[in-house]
C-alpha positions, 0 to 999 in steps of 0.5 A: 382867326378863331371868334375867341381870338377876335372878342380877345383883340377887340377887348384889348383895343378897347380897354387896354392889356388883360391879364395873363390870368385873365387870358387864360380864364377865357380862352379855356372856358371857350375850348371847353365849350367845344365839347368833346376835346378827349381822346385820340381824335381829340386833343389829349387822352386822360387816364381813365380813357387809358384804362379802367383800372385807374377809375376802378381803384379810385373808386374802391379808394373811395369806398374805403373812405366812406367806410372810414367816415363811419359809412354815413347813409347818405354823402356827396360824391363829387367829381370836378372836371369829368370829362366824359363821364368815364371815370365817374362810371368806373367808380360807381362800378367799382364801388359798388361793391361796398354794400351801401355805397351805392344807396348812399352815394349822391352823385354831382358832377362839376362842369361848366361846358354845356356840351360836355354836360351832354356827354356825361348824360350819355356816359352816366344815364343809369345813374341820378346826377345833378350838375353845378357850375361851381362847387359851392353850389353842391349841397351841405353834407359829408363830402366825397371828391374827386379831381383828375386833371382839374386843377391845371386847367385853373388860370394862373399868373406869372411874374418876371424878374426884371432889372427893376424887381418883379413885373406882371406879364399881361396880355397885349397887342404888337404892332401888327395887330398879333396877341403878346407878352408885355410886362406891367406892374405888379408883384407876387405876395410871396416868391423865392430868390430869383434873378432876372428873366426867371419866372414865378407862377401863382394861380389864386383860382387853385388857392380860392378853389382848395381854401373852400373845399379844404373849409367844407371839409374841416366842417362836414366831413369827408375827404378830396382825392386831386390827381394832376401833374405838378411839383411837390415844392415852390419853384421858379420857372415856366409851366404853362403850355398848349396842346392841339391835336396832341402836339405842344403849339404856342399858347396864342396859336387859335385861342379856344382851339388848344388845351392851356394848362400850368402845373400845380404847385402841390406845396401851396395846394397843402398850406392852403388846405392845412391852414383851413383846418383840413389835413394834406397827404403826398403829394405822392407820385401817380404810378406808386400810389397806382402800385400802392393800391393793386393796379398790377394785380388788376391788370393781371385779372382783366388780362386772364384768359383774354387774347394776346392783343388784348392782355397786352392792351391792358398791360400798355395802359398800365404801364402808360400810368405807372412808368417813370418815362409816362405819367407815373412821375409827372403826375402826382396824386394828394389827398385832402381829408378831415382830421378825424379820418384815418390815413386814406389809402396809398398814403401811408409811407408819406405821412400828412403835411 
């Protein structure tokens, strides 16, 4: 039994059920705190760890935004989850070939793990950075921002159609003592049709975070980049899942020791941020907006002249973010930015919502 499965059980005996959402809040700050969970050795690999030309691109996305914002000479750049440290180093490189960028650029990076904090020290330690807790706590100004598979980690509830109407799945013990489902009251605002056993997920942490950030950029101007995988409209059905080693396991296997993540609701995540006055663009699908924006091209240049085993190295890595069986339909990628900006780069065939 992990220590976070045991402060889970005592919490329950003594207070009763938690929340789904709840659960899930607890569990991932503890797994997070373990540090370093990336890579083959870890628990699952993210794009930048597959190839640099997905940090390079961002950040030249990133540039062109900056541009876009009239180059203003001094502006956020935020990254929430880094990981790491990887892809903000690849955007940092990458864009810097903006001139001014780089002067420009004040780097704060969104993390709550004290360990991972550590690791982006060592990644970025040619580089000023300040880390926040939470993003409210970044400093007032134009803003640049980025989130690679951030806003799945965020908890989420779910709601089961019963014989009776909607009921809340919470968090309880069974008779021999082991974490378990159990429905309780409680209902979703909002959901489509559905019949019974079919499920609905909400998360208000999603709703919350991109409701701030869609009103600071409404204000201060800028512009948010969100990468994850998700689906583009409201939609039933299950999506939380646990991953250890880089294998699925149950989602009460070592509560702290596995990756718990939902998919987003990518049409919510656009209502949210339109409502509060800041304009949506895709969700598109990672590996055409990957095309979009020369990720080919760039894997021809890294490959030129560089041994066999390595050009194909580049080639897998690329062909891993773009390809429909890998991440380039999973993942989608939308935009967030302030009416005044023009259609950010890779967008441009699917308008803004």
């Amino acid at each position: 039994m992990t220590a976070t499965e045991d402060a889970l059980k005592e919490r329950i005996r003594r207070d009763g059920p938690i929340s789904l959402e709840a659960y899930m809040s607890i569990v991932t700050e503890a797994y997070y705190a373990r540090g370093d969970v990336f890579g083959r050795d870890g628990d699952f690999i993210t794009a930048p760890e597959i190839s640099q030309t997905f940090g390079e691109l961002i950040g030249l996305w990133c540039a062109v935004v900056w541009q876009n914002m009239g180059a203003p000479a001094s502006f956020r750049l935020v990254e929430c989850g880094p990981g790491r440290g990887t892809l903000m180093k690849d955007i940092l490189r990458a864009a810097a070939r903006a001139p001014g960028f780089a002067t420009a650029a004040d780097i704060h990076l969104v993390e709550r793990s004290e360990a991972l904090r550590a690791k982006q020290r060592e990644t970025l330690a040619t580089y000023s950075v300040t880390w926040h807790d939470d993003i409210a706590r970044v400093p007032a100004g134009p803003l640049i921002l980025v989130a690679n598979e951030f806003l799945d980690a965020l908890p989420i509830r779910q709601f089961e159609m019963s014989a009776s109407g909607w009921k809340e799945r919470f968090v309880s013990l069974n008779e021999h003592g082991a974490l378990m489902l159990q429905l309780h009251a409680g209902a979703p605002t909002s959901a489509p049709a559905a019949q019974t056993g079919d499920l609905f997920e909400t998360s208000p942490s999603v709703t919350a975070f991109i409701a701030d950030l869609a009103r600071r950029l409404a204000v201060t101007g800028g512009a948010a980049l969100l990468i994850d995988y998700g689906y583009k409209a409201t939609a039933l059905g299950d999506t939380l899942q646990a991953v250890a080693k880089h294998k699925p396991c149950d989602i009460f296997d070592a509560p702290g020791e596995a990756d718990l993540t939902a998919h987003v609701n990518f049409s919510a995540v656009a209502d949210t941020a339109t409502a509060a006055g800041t304009r949506a663009f895709g969700p598109v699908e990672q590996g055409a907006w990957l095309n979009r924006l020369g990720i080919q091209a760039r894997g021809l240049q890294l490959a030129k002249g560089k041994a066999a085993d390595v050009a194909e190295t580049v080639s897998a890595g690329i062909r891993r973010l773009t390809q429909p069986d890998a991440m380039g339909v999973l993942f989608k990628v939308m935009a967030l930015a302030h009416p005044s900006l023009a259609t950010p780069e890779g967008f441009q065939q699917d308008g803004a919502a």
